[in-house]
N, C-alpha and C positions, 0 to 999 in steps of 0.2 A: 829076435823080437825086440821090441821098442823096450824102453824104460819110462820114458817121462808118460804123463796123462798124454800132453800134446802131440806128442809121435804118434800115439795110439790113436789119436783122435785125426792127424793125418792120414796114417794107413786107409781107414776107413773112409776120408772125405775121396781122396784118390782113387780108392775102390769103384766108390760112388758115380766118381767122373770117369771114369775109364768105362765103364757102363755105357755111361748117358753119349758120350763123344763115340762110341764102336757104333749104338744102333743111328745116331746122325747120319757118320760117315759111311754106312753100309745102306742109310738111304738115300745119298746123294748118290753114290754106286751106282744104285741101283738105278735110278732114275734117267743116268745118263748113260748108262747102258740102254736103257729100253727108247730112249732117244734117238739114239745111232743107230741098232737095230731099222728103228724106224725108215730113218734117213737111208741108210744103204739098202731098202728095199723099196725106199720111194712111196712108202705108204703114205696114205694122202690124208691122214692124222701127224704124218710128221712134226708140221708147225707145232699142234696140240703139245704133243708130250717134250720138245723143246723148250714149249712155254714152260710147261711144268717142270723141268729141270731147273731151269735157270731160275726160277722163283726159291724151290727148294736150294740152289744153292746159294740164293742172297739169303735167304733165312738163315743157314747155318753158319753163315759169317758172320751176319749179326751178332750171334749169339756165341761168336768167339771160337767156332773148335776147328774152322778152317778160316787160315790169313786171309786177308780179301785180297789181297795179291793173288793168289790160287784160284780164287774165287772167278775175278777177272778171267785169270788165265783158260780154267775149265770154260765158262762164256766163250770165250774167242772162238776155245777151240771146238766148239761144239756148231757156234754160225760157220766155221769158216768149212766144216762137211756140209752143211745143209746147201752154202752157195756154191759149192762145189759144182761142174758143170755135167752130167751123165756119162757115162764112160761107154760110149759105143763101140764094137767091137769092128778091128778092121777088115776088110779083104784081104785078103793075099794076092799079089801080084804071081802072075805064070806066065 
């Protein structure tokens, strides 16, 4: 356990933050999760909830608890499934 007021008063602010950054980062999760879902089922709300990803995750960078480097990165990677072309299934030759 801390000694100074200060430490003490760190423990708590950290506390604080480790809160507020889990329920951010568990709604970006989740958001891009439900994105993808989207997209590899080709729902035709896809765009929709892509938007709202990628909104939700300029927000959180904003706000500091995900780098915007990641930030970016997650965007890229979330257009680069949606232009992805449809995987049709081949024949088999006999």
């Amino acid at each position: 356990m801390a000694n100074l007021k200060a430490s003490k008063k760190d423990i708590i602010r950290t506390k604080r933050n480790k809160l507020r950054n889990q329920h951010y980062t568990s709604m970006v999760k989740t958001r891009i999760k439900n994105a993808v879902d989207a997209i590899e089922s080709r729902h035709e709300n896809a765009t929709e909830l892509l938007k709202i990803a990628q909104k939700t995750i300029d927000q959180v960078a904003a706000k500091g608890i995900i780098h915007k480097n990641t930030a970016s990165r997650k965007k890229s990677s979330l257009m680069k499934k949606l232009n992805q072309p449809a995987v049709t299934p081949q024949k088999s030759k006999k």
